[in-house]
N, C-alpha and C positions, 0 to 999 in steps of 0.2 A: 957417907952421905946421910945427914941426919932426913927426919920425916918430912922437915918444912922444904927443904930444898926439893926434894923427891915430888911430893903436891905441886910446887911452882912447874917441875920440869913435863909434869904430865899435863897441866895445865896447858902450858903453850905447847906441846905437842898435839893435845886435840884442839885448840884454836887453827894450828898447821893444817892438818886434816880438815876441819870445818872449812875453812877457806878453799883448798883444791876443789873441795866437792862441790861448794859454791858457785863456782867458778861458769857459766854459759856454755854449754856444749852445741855446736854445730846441729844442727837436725840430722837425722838421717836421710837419705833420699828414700823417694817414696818409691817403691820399685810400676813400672809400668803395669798397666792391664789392658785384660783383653776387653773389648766391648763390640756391641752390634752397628754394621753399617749397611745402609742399603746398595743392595745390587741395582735395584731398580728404580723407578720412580713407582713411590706408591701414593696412591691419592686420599684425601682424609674421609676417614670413614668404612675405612676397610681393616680388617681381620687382618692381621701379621700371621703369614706362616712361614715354616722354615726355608723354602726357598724365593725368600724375597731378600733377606740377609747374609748376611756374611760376617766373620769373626776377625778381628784387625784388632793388634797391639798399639796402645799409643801412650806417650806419657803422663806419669799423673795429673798434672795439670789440663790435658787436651779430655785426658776422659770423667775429667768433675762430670758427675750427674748424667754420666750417659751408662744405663745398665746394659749387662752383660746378655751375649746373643740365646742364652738358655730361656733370659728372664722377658724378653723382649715380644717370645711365640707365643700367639694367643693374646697381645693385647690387640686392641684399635687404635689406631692415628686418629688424633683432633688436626692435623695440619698436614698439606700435601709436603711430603717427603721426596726431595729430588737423591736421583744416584748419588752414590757418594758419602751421603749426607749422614753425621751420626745420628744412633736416636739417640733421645733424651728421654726424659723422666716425663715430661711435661707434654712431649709428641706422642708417643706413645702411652693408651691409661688402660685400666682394665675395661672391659664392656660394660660393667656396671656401673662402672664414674663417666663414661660417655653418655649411657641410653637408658641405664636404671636397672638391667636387666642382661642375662646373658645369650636369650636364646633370640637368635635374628629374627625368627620366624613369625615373634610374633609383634605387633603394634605396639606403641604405647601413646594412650589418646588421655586428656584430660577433661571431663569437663566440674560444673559447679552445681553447687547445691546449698542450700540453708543450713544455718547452724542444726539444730535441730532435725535437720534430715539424714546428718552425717551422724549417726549415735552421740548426739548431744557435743558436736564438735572433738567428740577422743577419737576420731579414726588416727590408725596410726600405718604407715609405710610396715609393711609384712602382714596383716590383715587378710583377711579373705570375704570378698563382699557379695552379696546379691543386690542387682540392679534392675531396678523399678522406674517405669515412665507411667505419670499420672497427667491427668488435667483433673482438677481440684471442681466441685461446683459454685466458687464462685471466683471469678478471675481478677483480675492486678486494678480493674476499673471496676470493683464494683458488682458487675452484674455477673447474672450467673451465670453458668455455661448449659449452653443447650443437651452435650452429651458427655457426663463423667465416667472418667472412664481409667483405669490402672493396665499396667502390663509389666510383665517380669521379662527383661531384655537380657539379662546375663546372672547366671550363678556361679557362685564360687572361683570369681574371680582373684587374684592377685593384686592389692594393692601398692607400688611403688615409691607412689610420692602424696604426701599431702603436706597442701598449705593454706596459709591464711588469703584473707580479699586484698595484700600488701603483694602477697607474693613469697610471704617469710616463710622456710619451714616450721611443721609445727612439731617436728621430733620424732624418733623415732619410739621403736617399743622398748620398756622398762619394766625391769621387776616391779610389781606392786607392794610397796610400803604396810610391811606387817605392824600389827596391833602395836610390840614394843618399841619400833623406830622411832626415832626421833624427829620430832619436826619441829619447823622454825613455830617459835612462838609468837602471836602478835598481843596487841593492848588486850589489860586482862585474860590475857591466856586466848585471845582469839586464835586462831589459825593465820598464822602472816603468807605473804606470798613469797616464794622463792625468787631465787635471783634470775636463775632459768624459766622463769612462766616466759613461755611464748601462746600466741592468740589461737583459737581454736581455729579449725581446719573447715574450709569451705570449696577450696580447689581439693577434687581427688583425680590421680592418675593411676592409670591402671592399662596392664599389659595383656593383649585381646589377639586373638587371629585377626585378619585383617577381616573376615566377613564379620564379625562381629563389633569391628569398629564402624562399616560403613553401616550398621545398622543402628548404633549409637545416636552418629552423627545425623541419621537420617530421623530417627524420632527424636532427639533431644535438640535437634537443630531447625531440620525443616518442617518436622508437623507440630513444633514448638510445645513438647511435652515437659514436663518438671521433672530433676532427678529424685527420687527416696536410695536412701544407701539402709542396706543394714548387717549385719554380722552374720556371714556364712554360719548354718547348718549342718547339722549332716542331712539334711534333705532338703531341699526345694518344691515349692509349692507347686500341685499340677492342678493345672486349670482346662478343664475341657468345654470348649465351646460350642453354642448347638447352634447350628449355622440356622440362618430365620427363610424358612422358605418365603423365593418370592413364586410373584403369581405364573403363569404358564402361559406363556404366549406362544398363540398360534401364528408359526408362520403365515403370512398372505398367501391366498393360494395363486397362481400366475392365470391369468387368462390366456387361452390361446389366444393367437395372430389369426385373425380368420383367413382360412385358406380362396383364392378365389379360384371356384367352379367352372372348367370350361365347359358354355352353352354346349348341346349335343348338337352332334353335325347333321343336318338334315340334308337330305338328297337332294343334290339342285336337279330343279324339274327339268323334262322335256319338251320344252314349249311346242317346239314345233307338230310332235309325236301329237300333242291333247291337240293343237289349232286344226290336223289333218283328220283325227277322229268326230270332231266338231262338226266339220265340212262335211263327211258324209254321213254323221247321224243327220244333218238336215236336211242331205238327197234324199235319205230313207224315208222320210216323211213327207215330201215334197212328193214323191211318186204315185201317180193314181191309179187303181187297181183296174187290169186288162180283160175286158169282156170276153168271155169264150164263143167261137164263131156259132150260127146258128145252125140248128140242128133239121130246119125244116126241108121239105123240094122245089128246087129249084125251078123258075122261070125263065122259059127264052132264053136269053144269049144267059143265064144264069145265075140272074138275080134273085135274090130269094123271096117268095111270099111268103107271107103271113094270113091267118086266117080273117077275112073281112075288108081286106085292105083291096084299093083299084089300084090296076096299074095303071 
């Protein structure tokens, strides 16, 4: 066999080859897996733990997109989960894709603020803020305010979320762009804007105890104070207050209830006792004093004379 023949024969021999290998193979089947099912009915918004689930084999197809019961403990349901029911991907999320945040305990309240009162609109989600309630001295119409006045309501808060007056987010935090980066260049070398510029940030959200959110809500809502955001510290401003004596008021003093006086009891008289005493003081006086018999000698049958006198 000369060399031309021998080329041809190797030729179509790996043409042979090429073709089998070519050729559509079957897939393999996908072997089953295990995933999480609930035991119970769990309601959305609740913490997954281990005895709400259960581990159940199902074929590839039934268990697209439903993860496995190791991976399932420790998230939150966004959707009421009846028995039975698999989880998904999408039913169960972590706490931080639900509420911003992992720790229940605590709130998470937003309120707004001015470009400019949020560090120039950079606040960014992982921040640390101190929060300030002002009334400015002159207000939205013009006139001034009778009492301005600041307060620090929160320090060294945790920032969550911020976004624009749309609703958009405004990003999270990023290394800062050294001297030799690269940036986009605009007309004559201006500075162009990226393709990502999103709007600065005027919604900030932030995760509080709850006493600290109803004190939020209470001064930025109902005693209509303005927010100031600025960049935690390591310290916080302490303000000591001198409370402004007021004047001293003298309780009223009570008048007594006049008491009333029972009149003294006088002896009821004895009338009749005085009308009998009466009676004979006026005998006593009434009576005329009794001559003593005469002392001279007697006359005849015994009458008496006196000297001078006829009988």
């Amino acid at each position: 066999m000369n060399l031309r023949t021998l080329l041809i024969v190797s030729a179509l021999l790996l043409g042979v080859v090429g073709i089998i290998l070519s050729r559509p193979r079957d897939p393999e089947p996908v072997p089953p897996r295990k995933v999480a099912v609930a035991k119970q009915d769990i309601p959305t918004y609740t913490m997954i733990t281990q005895d709400m689930i259960e581990e159940k084999t199902l074929p590839a197809d039934q268990a697209k997109d439903s993860p496995a019961a190791q991976d399932v403990v420790g998230r939150m349901t966004t959707r009421n989960v009846t028995k039975g029911s698999t989880m998904t991907e999408l039913s169960a999320l972590s706490p931080e894709q639900v509420r911003f945040i992992n720790d229940l305990s605590l709130e998470v309240i937003s309120f707004p603020a001015q470009f400019d009162e949020v560090v120039g609109g950079q606040l960014k989600p992982g921040h640390k803020i101190n929060l300030y309630a002002y009334r400015g001295a002159r207000s939205s119409e013009g006139n001034f305010a009778k009492n301005p006045e600041v307060r620090l309501i929160a320090a060294d808060v945790p920032v969550v979320d911020v976004r624009s007056r749309s609703g958009d987010s405004s990003g999270r935090l990023a290394p800062t762009p050294t001297a030799g980066a690269p940036r986009s260049g605009g007309l004559f070398g201006a500075t162009g804007e990226t393709a990502s510029r999103q709007d600065p940030g005027s919604i900030v959200t932030v995760a509080v105890q709850p006493e600290m959110a109803y004190l939020i809500v209470d001064t930025l809502g109902a005693q209509g104070f303005d927010a100031w955001v600025t960049l935690a510290g390591n310290r916080a401003v302490q303000i000591t207050i001198t409370p402004t004596p007021s004047p001293t008021v003298v309780p009223p003093t009570a008048t007594p209830r006049p008491t009333n006086t029972p009149a003294p009891v006088l002896p009821t008289p004895n009338i009749q006792a005085t009308v009998d005493a009466i009676i004979q003081a006026t005998k006593t006086a009434n009576q005329q004093p009794v001559s003593p018999p005469p002392t001279g000698p007697l006359r005849g049958n015994g009458i008496p004379t006196t000297g001078g006198q006829k009988p």
